[in-house]
C-alpha positions as CSV (number, residue, x, y, z in Angstrom):
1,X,82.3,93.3,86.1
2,X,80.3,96.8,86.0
3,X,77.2,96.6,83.9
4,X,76.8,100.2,84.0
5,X,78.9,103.1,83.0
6,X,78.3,104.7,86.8
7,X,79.4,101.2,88.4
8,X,82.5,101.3,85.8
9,X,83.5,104.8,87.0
10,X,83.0,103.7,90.8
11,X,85.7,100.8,90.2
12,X,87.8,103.1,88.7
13,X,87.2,105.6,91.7
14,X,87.9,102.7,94.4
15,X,91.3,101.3,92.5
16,X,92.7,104.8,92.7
17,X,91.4,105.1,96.6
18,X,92.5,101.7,97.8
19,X,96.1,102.4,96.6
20,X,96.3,106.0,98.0
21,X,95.0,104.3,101.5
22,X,97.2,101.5,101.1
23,X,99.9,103.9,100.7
24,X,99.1,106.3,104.1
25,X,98.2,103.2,106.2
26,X,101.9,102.3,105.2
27,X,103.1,105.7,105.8
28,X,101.3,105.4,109.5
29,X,102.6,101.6,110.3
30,X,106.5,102.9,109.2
31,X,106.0,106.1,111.6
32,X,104.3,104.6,114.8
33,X,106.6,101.5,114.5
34,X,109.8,103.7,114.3
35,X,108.4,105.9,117.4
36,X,107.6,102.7,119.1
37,X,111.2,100.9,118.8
38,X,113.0,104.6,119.5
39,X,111.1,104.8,123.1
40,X,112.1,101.2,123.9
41,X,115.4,101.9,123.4
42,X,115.2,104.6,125.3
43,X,115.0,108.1,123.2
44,X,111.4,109.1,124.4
45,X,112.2,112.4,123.3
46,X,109.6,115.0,122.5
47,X,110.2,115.0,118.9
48,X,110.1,111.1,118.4
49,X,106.6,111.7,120.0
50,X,105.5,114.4,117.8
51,X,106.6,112.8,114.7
52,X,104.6,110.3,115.4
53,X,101.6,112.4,116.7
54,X,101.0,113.8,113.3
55,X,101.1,111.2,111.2
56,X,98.2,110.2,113.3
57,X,96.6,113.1,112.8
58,X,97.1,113.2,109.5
59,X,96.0,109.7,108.4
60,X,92.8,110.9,110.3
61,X,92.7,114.1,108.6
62,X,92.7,111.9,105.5
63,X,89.9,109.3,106.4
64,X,92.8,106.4,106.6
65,X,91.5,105.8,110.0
66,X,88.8,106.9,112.2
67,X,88.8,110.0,115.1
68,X,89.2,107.4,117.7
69,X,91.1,105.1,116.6
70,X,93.6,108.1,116.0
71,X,93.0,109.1,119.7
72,X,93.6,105.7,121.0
73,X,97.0,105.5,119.3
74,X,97.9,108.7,120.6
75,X,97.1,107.6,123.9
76,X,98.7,104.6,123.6
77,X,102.0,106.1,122.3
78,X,101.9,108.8,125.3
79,X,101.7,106.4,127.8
80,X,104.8,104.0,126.4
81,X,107.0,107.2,126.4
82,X,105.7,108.2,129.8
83,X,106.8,105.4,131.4
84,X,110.1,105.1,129.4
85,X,110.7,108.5,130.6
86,X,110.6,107.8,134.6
């Protein structure tokens, strides 16, 4: 329980963060694992990749995850529709 009326605005400030986070790290999961199941079965077209490029990009641009850990799925993605693709 906040003792103060700063701490009590804070909890209110966190409630209304952790569900707009909870929200774009759902948004993310959704996108990357529809990308992911569309190159294994075999549609590692440019615009499955893309889609799935910027919600990375934007969950980073939106502090839902960090720089790299954006880069690293990016990467990550690239490289399973790379080798789909030969």
């Amino acid at each position: 329980m906040a003792n103060t009326r700063s701490a009590e605005k804070q909890q209110r400030q966190a409630a209304k963060a952790t569900v707009r986070n909870r929200a774009g790290k759902s948004r993310l999961k959704s996108a990357l694992k529809k990308a992911r199941t569309s190159i294994e079965g075999g549609d590692a077209g440019a615009g499955v990749v893309s889609t799935g490029f910027s919600e990375i990009d934007k969950a980073a641009k939106r502090g839902i995850i960090k720089d790299n850990t954006a880069d690293r799925y990016k990467a990550r993605l690239a490289a399973a529709a790379k080798r789909t693709a030969k």
